[in-house]
Backbone as JSON, one array per atom type, in Angstrom:
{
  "sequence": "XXXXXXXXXXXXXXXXXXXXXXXXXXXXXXXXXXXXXXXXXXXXXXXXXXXXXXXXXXXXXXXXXXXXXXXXXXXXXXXXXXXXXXXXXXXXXXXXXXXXXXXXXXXXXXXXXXXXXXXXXXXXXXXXXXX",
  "N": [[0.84, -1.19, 0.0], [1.8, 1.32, 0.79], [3.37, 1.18, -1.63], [1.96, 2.5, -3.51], [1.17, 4.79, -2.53], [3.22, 6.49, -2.91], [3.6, 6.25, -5.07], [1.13, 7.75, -6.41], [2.08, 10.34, -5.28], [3.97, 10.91, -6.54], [2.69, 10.97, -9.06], [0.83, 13.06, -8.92], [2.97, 15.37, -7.95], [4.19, 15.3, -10.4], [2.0, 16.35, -12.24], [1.63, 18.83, -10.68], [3.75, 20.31, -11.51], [4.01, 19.86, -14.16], [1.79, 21.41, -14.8], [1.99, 23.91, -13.24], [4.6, 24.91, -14.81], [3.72, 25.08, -17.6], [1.95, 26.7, -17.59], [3.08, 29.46, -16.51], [4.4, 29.57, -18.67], [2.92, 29.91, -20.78], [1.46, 32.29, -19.99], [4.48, 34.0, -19.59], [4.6, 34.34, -22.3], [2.36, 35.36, -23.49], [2.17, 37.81, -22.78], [1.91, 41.36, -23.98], [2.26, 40.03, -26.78], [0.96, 40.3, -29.81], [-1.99, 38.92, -30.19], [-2.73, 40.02, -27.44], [-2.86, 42.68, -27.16], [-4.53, 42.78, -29.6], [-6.95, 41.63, -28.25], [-7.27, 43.54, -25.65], [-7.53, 45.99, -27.04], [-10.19, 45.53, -28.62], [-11.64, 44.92, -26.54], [-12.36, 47.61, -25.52], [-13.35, 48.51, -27.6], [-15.87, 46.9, -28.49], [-18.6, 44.75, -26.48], [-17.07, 44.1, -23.25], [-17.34, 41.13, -22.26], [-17.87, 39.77, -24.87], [-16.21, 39.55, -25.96], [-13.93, 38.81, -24.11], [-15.25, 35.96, -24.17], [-14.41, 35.53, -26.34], [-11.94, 35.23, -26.44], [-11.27, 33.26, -24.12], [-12.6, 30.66, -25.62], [-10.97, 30.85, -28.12], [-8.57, 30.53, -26.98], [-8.7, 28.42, -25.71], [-9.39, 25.94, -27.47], [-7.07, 26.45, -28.99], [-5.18, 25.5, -26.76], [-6.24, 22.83, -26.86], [-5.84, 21.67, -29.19], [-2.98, 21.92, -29.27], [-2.29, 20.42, -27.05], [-3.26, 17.73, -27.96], [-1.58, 17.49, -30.12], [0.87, 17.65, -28.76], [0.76, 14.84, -27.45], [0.08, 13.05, -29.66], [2.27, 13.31, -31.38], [4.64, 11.95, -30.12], [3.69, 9.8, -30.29], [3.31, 9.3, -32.69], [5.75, 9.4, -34.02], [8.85, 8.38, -33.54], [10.44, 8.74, -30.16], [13.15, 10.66, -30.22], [13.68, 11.72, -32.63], [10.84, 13.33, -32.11], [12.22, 14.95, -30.24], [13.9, 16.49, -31.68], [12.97, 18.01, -33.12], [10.9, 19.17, -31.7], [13.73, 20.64, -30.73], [14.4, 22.26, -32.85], [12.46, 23.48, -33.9], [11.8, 25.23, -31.91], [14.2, 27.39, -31.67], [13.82, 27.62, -34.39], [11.5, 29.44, -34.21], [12.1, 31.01, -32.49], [14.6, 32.62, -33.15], [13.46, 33.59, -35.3], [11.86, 35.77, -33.89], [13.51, 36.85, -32.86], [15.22, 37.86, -34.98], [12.83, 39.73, -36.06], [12.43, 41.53, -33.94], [15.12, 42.88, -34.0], [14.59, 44.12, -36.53], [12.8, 46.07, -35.87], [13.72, 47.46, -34.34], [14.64, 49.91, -34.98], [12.46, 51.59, -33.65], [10.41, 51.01, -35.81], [8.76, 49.07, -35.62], [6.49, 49.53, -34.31], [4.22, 47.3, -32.16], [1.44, 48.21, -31.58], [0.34, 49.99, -32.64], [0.32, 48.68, -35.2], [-1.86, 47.12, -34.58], [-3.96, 48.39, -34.16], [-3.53, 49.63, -36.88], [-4.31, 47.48, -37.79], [-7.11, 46.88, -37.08], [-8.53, 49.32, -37.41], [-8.82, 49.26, -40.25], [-10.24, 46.83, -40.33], [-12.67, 47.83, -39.67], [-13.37, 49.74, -41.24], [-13.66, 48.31, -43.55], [-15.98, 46.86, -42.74], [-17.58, 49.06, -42.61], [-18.28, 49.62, -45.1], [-19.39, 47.34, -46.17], [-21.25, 47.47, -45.26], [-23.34, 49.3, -46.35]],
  "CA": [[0.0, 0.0, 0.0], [3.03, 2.33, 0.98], [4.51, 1.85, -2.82], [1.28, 2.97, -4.33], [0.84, 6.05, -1.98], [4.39, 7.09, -3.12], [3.67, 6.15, -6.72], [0.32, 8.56, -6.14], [2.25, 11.47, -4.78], [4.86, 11.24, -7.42], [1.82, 11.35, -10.27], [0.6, 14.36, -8.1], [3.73, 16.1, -8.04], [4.29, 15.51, -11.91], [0.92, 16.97, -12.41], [1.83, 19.91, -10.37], [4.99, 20.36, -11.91], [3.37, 20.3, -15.93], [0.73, 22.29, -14.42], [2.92, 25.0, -12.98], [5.64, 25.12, -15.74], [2.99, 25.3, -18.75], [0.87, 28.06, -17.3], [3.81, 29.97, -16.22], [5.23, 29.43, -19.69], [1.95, 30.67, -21.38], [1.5, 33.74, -19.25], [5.37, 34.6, -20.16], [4.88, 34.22, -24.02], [1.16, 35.91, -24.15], [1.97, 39.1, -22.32], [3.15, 41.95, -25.12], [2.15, 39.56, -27.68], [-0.13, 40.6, -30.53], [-3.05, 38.9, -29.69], [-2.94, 40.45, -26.22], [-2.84, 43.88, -28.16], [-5.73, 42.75, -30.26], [-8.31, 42.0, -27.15], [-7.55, 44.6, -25.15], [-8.2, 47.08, -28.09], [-11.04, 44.83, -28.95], [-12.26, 44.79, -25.25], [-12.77, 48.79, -25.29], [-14.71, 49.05, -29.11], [-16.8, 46.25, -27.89], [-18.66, 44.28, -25.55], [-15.89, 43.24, -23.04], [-17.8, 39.55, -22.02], [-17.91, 38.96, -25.87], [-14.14, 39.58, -26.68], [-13.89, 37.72, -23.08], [-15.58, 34.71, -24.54], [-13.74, 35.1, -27.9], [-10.23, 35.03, -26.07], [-11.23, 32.07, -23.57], [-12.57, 30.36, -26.52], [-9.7, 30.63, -28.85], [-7.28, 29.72, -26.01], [-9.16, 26.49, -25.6], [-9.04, 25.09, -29.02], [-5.04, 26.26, -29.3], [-4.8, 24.38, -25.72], [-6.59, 21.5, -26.88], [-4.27, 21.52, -30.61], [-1.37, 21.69, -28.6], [-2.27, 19.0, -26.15], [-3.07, 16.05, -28.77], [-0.2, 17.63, -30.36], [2.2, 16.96, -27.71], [0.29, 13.52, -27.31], [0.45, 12.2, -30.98], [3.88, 13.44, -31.93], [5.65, 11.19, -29.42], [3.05, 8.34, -30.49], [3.3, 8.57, -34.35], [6.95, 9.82, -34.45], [9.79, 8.22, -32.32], [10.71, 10.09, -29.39], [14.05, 11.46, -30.57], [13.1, 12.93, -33.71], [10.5, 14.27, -31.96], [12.7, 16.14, -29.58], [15.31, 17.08, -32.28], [12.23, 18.55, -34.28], [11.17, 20.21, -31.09], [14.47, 21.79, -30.87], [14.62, 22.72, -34.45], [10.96, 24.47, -33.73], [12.24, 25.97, -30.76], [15.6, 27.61, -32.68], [13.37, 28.35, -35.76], [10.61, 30.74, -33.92], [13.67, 32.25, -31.57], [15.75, 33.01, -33.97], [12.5, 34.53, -36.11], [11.42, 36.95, -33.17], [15.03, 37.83, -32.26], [14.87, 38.81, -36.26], [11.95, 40.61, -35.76], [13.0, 42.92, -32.65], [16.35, 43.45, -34.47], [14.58, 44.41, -37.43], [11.58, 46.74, -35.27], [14.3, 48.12, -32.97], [14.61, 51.55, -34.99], [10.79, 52.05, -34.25], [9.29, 50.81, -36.91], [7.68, 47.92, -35.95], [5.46, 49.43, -33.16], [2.88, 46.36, -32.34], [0.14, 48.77, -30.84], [-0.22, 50.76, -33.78], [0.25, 47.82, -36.27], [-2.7, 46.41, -34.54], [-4.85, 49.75, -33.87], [-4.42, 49.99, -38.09], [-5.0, 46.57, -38.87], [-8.44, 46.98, -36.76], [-8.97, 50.15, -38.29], [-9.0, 48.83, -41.66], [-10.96, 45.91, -40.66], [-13.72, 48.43, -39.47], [-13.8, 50.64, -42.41], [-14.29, 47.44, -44.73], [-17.2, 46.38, -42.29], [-18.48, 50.48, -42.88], [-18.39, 49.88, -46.84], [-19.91, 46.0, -46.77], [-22.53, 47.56, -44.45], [-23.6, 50.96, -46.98]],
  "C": [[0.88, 1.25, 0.0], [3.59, 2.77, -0.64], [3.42, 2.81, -3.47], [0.8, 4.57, -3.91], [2.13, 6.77, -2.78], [3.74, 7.5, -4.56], [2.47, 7.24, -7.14], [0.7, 10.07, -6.45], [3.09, 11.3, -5.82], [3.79, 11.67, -8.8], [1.4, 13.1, -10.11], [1.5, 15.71, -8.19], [3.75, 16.3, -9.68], [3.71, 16.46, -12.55], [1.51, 18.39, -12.13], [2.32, 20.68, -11.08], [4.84, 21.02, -13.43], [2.8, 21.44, -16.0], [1.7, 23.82, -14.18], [3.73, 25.89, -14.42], [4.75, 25.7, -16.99], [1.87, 26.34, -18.66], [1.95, 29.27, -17.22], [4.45, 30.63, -17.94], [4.17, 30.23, -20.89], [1.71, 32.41, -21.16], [3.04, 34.5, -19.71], [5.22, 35.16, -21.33], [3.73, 35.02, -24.32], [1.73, 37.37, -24.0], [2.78, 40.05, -23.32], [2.96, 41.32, -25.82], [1.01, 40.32, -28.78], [-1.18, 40.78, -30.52], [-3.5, 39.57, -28.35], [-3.78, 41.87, -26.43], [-4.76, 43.94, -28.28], [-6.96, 42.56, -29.31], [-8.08, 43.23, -26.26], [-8.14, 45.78, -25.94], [-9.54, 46.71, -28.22], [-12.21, 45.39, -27.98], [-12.67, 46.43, -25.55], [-13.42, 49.55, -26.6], [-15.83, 47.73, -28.39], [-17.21, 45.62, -26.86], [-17.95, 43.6, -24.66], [-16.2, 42.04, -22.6], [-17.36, 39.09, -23.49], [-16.62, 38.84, -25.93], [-13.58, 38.84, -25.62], [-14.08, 36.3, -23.52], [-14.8, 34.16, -25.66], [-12.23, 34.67, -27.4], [-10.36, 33.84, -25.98], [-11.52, 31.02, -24.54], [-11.42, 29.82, -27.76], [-8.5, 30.1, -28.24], [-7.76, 28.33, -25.52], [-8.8, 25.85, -26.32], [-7.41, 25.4, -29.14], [-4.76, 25.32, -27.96], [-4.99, 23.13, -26.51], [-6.16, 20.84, -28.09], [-3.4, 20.69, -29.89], [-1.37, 20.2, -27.92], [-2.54, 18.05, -27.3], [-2.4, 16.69, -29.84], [1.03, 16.67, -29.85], [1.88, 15.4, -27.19], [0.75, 12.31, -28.7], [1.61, 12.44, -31.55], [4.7, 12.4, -31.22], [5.15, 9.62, -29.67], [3.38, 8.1, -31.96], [4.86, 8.9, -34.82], [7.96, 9.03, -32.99], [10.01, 9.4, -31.63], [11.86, 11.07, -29.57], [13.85, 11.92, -31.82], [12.23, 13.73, -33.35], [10.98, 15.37, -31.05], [13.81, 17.02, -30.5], [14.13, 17.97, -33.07], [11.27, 19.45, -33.4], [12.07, 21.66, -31.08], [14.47, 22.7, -31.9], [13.74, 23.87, -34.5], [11.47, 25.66, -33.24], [13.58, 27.44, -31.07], [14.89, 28.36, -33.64], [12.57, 29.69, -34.99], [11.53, 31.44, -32.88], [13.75, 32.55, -32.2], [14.69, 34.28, -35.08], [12.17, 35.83, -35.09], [12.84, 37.52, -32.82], [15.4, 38.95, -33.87], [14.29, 40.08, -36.25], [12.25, 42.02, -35.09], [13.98, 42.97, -33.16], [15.71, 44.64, -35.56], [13.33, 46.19, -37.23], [12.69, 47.82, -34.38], [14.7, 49.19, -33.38], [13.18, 51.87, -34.16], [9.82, 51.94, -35.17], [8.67, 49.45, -37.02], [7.31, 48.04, -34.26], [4.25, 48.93, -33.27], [1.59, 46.83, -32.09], [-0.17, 49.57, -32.28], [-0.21, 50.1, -34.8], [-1.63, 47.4, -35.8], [-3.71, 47.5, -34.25], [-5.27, 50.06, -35.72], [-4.66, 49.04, -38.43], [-6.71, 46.08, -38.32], [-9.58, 48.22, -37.37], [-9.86, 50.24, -39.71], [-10.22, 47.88, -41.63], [-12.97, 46.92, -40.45], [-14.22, 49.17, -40.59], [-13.78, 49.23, -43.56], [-15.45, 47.02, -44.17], [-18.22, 47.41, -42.53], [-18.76, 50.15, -44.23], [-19.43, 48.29, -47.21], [-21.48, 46.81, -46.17], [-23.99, 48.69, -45.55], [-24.29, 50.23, -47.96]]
}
């Protein structure tokens, strides 16, 4: 009975552990991101429950990608290709945002006003479908 309490608290901890690390890891990567941008702007032209629902929503379905993602990659691909094709991932979208902010770091790739005109725009094509 003793091994299975252990074997319990070690599942428990694991849990914790995923749990912790992958929320932590989300919350790092959202904040200052685009989409963040795009609901908050969102949130103050419209109803903020709906753009609420539209976030929580959209962050479900990319959770629930990701997860039978990270489930079937290790099932339909050996496990070392899939960590070398991790890394590779991992390397490719670094290396693209370190691009990015090199390439933004005169000032010219401010994300609040990219995303202020590409809402802009989307409003004045919704004014012209509407007329």
């Amino acid at each position: 009975a003793r091994a299975t309490h252990c074997g319990k608290m070690t599942q428990d901890n694991e849990f914790l552990e995923g749990l912790v690390k992958s929320g932590m890891m989300i919350l790092l990567s959202e904040i200052g991101d685009k989409t963040f941008f795009i609901a908050a702007i969102m949130a103050m032209r419209h109803s903020r429950l709906t753009v609420f629902s539209g976030a929580i929503g959209a962050l479900g379905v990319m959770t629930a990608l990701s997860a039978a993602m990270g489930w079937a990659a290790p099932n339909l691909i050996s496990k070392e290709i899939t960590h070398y094709l991790a890394v590779g991932l991992f390397f490719f979208f670094g290396g693209r945002s370190l691009y990015e902010s090199v390439v933004a770091w005169d000032g010219g790739g401010d994300e609040l006003a990219e995303v202020e005109a590409e809402l802009a725009d989307e409003d004045e094509k919704k004014g012209k479908k509407g007329k």
